[in-house]
TIFILO-99160 format. One line per field, with one value per residue (C-alpha): residue number from 1; residue in three letters; chain; x, y, z. Coordinates in pm, whole numbers. Layout:
BEGIN
n <- c(NUM ...)
res <- c(ALA ...)
chain <- c(A ...)
u <- c(X ...)
v <- c(Y ...)
w <- c(Z ...)
//
This chain:
BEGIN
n <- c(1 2 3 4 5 6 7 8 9 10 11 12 13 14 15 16 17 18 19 20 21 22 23 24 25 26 27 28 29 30 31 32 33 34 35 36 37 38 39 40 41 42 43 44 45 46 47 48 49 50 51 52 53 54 55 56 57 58 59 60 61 62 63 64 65 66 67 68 69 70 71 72 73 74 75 76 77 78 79 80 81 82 83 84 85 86 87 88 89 90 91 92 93 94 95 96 97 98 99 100 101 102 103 104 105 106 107 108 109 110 111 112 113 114 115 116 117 118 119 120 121 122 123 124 125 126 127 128 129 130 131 132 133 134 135 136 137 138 139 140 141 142 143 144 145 146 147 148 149 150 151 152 153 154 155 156 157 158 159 160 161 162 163 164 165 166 167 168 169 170 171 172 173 174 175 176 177 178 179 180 181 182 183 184 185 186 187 188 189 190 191 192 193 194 195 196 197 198 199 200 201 202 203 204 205 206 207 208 209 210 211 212 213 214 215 216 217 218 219 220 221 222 223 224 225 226 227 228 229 230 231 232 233 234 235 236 237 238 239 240 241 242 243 244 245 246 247 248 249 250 251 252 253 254 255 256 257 258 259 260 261 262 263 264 265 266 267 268 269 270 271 272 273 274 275 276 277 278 279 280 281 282 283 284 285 286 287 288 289 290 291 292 293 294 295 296 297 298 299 300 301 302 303 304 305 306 307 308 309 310 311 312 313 314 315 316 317 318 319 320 321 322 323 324 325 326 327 328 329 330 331 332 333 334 335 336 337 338 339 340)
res <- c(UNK UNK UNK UNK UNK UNK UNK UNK UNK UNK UNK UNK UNK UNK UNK UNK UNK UNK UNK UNK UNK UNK UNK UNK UNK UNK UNK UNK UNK UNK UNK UNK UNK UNK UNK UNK UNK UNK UNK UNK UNK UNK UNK UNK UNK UNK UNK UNK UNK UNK UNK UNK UNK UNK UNK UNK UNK UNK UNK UNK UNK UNK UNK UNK UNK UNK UNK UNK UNK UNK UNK UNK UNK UNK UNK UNK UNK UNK UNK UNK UNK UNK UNK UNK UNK UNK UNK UNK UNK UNK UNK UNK UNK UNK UNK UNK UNK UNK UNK UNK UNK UNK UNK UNK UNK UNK UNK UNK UNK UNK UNK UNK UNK UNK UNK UNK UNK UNK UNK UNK UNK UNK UNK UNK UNK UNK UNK UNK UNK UNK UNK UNK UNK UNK UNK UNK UNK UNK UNK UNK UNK UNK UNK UNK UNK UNK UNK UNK UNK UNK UNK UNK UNK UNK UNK UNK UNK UNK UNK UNK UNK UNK UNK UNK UNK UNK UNK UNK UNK UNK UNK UNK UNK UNK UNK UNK UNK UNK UNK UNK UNK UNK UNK UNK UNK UNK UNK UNK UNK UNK UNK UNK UNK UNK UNK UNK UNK UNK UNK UNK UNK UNK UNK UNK UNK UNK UNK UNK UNK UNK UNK UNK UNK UNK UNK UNK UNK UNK UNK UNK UNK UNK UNK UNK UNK UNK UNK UNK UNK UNK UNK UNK UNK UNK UNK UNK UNK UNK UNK UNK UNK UNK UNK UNK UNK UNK UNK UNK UNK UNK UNK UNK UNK UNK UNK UNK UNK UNK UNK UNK UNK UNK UNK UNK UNK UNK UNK UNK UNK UNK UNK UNK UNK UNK UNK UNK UNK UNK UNK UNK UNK UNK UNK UNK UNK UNK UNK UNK UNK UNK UNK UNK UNK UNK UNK UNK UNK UNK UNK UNK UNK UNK UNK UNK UNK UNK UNK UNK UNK UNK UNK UNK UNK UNK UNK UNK UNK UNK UNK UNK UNK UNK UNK UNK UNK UNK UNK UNK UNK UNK UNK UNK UNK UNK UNK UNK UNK UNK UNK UNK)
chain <- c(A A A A A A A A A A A A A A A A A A A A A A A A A A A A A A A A A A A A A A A A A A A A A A A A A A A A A A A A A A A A A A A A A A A A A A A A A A A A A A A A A A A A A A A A A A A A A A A A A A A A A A A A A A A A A A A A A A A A A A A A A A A A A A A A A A A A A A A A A A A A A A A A A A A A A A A A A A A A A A A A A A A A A A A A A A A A A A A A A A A A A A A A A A A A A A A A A A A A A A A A A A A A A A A A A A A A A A A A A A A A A A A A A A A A A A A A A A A A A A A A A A A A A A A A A A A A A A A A A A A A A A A A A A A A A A A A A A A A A A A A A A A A A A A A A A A A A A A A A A A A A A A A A A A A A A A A A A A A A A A A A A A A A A A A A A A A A A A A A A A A)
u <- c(13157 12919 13179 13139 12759 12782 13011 12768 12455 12633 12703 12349 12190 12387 12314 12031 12085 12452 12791 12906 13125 12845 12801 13105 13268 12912 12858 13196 13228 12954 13013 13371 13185 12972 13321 13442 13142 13108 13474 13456 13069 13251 13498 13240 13039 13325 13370 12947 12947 13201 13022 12711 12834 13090 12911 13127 13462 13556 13291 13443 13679 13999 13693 13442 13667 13790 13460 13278 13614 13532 13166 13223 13563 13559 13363 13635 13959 13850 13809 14153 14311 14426 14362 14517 14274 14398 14129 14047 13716 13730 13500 13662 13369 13390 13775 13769 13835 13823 14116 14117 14330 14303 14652 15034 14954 14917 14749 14901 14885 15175 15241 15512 15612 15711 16085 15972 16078 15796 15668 15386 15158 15021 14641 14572 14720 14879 14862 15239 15345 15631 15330 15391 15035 14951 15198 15090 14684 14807 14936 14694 14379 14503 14626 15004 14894 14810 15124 15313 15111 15397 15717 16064 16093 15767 15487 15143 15182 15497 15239 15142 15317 15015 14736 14459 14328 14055 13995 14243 13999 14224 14348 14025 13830 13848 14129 13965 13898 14271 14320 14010 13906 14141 14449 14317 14297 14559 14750 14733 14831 15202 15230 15137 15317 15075 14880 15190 15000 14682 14793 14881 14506 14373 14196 14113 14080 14467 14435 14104 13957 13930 14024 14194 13930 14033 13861 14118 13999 14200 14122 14398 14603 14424 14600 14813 15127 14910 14875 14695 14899 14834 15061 15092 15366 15586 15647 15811 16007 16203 16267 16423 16620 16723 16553 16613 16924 17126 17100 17104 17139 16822 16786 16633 16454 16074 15911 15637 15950 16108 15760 15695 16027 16010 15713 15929 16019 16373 16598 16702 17065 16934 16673 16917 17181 16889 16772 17169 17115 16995 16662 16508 16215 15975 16059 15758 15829 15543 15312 15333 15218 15291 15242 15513 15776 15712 15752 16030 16269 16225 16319 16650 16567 16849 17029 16996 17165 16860 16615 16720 16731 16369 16251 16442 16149 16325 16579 16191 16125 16427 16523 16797 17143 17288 17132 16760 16546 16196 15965 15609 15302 15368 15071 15064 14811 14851 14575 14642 14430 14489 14134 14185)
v <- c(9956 10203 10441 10374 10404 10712 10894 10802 10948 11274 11297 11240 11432 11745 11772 11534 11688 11512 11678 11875 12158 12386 12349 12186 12552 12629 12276 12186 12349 12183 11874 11897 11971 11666 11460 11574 11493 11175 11045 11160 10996 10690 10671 10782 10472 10275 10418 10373 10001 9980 10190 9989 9658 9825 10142 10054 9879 9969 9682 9400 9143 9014 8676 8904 9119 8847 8690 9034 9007 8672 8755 9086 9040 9297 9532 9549 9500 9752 10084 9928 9895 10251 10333 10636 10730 10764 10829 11008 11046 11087 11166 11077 11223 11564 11547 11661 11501 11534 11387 11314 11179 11103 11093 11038 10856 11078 11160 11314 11470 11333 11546 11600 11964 12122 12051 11648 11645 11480 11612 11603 11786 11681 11670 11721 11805 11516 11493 11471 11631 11755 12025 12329 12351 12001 11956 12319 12144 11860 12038 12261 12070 11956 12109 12171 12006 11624 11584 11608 11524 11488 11286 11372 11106 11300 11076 11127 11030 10844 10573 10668 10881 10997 11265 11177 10873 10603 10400 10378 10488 10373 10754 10854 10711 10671 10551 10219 10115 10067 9897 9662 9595 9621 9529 9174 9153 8957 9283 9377 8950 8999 9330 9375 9746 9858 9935 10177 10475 10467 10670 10946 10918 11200 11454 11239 11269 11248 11148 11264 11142 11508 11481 11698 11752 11946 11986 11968 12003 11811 11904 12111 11800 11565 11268 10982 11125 11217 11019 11003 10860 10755 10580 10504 10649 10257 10453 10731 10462 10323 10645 10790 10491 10521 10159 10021 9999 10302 10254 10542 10827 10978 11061 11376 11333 11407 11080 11241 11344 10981 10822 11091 11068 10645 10699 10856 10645 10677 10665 10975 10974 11177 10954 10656 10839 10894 10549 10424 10206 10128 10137 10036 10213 9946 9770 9524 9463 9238 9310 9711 9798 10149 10052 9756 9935 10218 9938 9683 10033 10186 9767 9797 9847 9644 9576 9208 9201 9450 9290 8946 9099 9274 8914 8771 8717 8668 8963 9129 9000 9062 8737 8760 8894 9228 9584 9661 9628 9783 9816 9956 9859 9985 10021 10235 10315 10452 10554 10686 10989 10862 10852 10479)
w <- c(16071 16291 16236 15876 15892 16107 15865 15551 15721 15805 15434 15355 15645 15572 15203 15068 14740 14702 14727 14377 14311 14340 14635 14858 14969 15139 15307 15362 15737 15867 15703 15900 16219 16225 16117 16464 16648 16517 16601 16964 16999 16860 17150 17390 17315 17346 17694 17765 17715 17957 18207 18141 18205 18514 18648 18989 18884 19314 19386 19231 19326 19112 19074 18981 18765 18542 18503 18383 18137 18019 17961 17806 17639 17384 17560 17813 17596 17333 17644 17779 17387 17251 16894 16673 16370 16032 15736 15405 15273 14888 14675 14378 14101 14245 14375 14696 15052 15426 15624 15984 16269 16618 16755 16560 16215 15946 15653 15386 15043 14794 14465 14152 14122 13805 13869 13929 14250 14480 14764 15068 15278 15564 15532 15918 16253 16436 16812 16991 17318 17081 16942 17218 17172 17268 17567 17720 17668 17825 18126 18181 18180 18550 18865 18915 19286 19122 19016 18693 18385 18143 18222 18181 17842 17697 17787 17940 18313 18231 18049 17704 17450 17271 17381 17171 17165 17070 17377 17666 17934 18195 18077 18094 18339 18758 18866 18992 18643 18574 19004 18951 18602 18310 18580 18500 18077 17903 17921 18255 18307 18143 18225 18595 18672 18495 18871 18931 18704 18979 19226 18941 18767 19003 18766 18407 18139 18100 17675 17471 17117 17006 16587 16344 16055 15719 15401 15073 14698 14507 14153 14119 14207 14042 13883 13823 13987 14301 14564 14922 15173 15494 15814 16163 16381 16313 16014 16192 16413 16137 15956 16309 16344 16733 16814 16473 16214 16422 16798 17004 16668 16553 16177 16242 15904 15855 15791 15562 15362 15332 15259 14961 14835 14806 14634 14334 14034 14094 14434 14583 14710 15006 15129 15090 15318 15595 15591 15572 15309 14939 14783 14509 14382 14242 14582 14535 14167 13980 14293 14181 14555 14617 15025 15015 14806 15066 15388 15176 15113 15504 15619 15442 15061 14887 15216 15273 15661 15735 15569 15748 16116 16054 16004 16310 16513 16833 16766 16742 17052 17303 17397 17200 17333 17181 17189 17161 16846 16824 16563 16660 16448 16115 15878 15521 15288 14927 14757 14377 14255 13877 13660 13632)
//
């Protein structure tokens, strides 16, 4: 909600007058500016209240430690917790939108050509070490001398996959953060390896909150067959299908191609061989929501096996025997740009 806030009164503060077509082309840089400013202050408060209540995390004790947790829970879990950022910002009078992200989800634009075929753009950069730009950032923010920033299986100090973050100061903070403070949340409880990453926090930052921004007009676009679409990188998971439905064989498909293409009204043979299975278009049926035909067609469409084992909760959960099967968090939006 103070992100909320924050984004309203950058709107107002930048043009008092209100936001038309007269005048978006001229206010529209600045206006993406303050967007960017206003994400990274977000996750730089995050990161103050933690220094506020711990300016010396070195001083405490594990006693100490877990009682400054207890007293300042979500202070403490929410710099620990990492966060991607996925939002539009529509102004659906005047048609026309900022996007931004903060890490792998995505944000995307989702239109019918001429020939009816549908298809998407994406609205704003997303932030992988598979971007040559990104990794070579990554790399050379720090000294060759501290060690090896990105690991052999593409992740930031062999921890996180992701450069660009909300939260997740242990990437971003001293070292003793991560040895005496967050080693003792619920996470740090089951997951006690998580101390092995110290010694290789030398230089941080290692992961920043820095956002992709754009401006889009969508008048051009505007209407019923258009639609704003936004997802987290679960999405991705499933559509790749190496920790899923085909073990070890990556689909090499474009997930921002799968999700606009099971957003058509009728299934495309193509998408159907990708995902290895059926779908059915109107997935969700009397519910008509866009998101769950979207999420019922990438969990096996009209496959019932599939749909069973996505549902097996301790299949979900490893404890039972057989290869490994992973889904990540796996949330989708679907906005319609109809004049409904």
């Amino acid at each position: 909600m103070a992100l909320e806030r924050t984004l309203r009164y950058i709107l107002q503060r930048n043009v008092p007058e209100g936001l038309d077509r007269t005048n978006i082309r001229r206010y529209a840089p600045n206006i993406t500016v303050s967007l960017e400013r206003a994400i990274e202050k977000f996750d730089q408060s995050i990161g103050d209240a933690l220094r506020n209540i711990c300016p010396n995390p070195a001083d405490l004790d594990e006693a100490q430690a877990r009682k400054l947790i207890d007293e300042h829970y979500g202070i403490v879990c929410r710099a620990f917790e990492g966060s991607t950022v996925a939002l539009a910002l529509i102004n659906v009078n005047k048609r026309f939108m900022w996007a931004a992200g903060v890490g792998d989800s995505t944000v995307a634009l989702s239109t019918v050509g001429e020939d009816g075929k549908r298809r998407a753009q994406r609205l704003c950069e997303i932030h992988t070490l598979r971007n040559p730009r990104e990794f070579f950032r990554a790399t050379m923010a720090h000294k060759s001398k501290d060690g090896p920033v990105v690991s052999p299986d593409d992740r930031i100090l062999g921890w996180t996959a992701v450069p660009h973050s909300i939260g997740d100061f242990s990437l971003k903070l001293d070292a003793s953060y991560l040895t005496h403070l967050f080693r003792y949340t619920p996470y740090g409880d089951s997951h006690p390896t998580i101390v092995q990453f110290a010694p290789k926090i030398v230089t941080p930052p290692y992961v920043i909150a820095e956002p992709s921004v754009q401006f889009t007009d969508l008048d051009a676009v505007w209407g019923a067959q258009s639609q704003i679409v936004l997802f987290t990188d679960g999405v991705d998971t499933l559509v790749d299908g190496f920790v899923t439905f085909t073990l070890g064989k990556r689909s090499g498909a474009g997930p921002l191609d799968v999700v606009s293409a099971l957003l058509a009204d009728e299934a495309d043979p193509r998408i159907e061989e990708i995902l290895g299975h059926k779908v059915e278009p109107r997935w969700s049926r009397d519910e008509q929501n866009r998101a769950i035909d979207v999420l019922g067609n990438l969990l096996g469409g009209t496959n019932v096996e599939r749909l069973e084992k996505v549902t097996d909760q301790d299949a979900l959960a490893g404890t039972v025997e057989g290869p490994p099967f992973y889904i990540d968090n796996v949330s989708i939006i679907v906005c319609g740009l109809g004049d409904g």
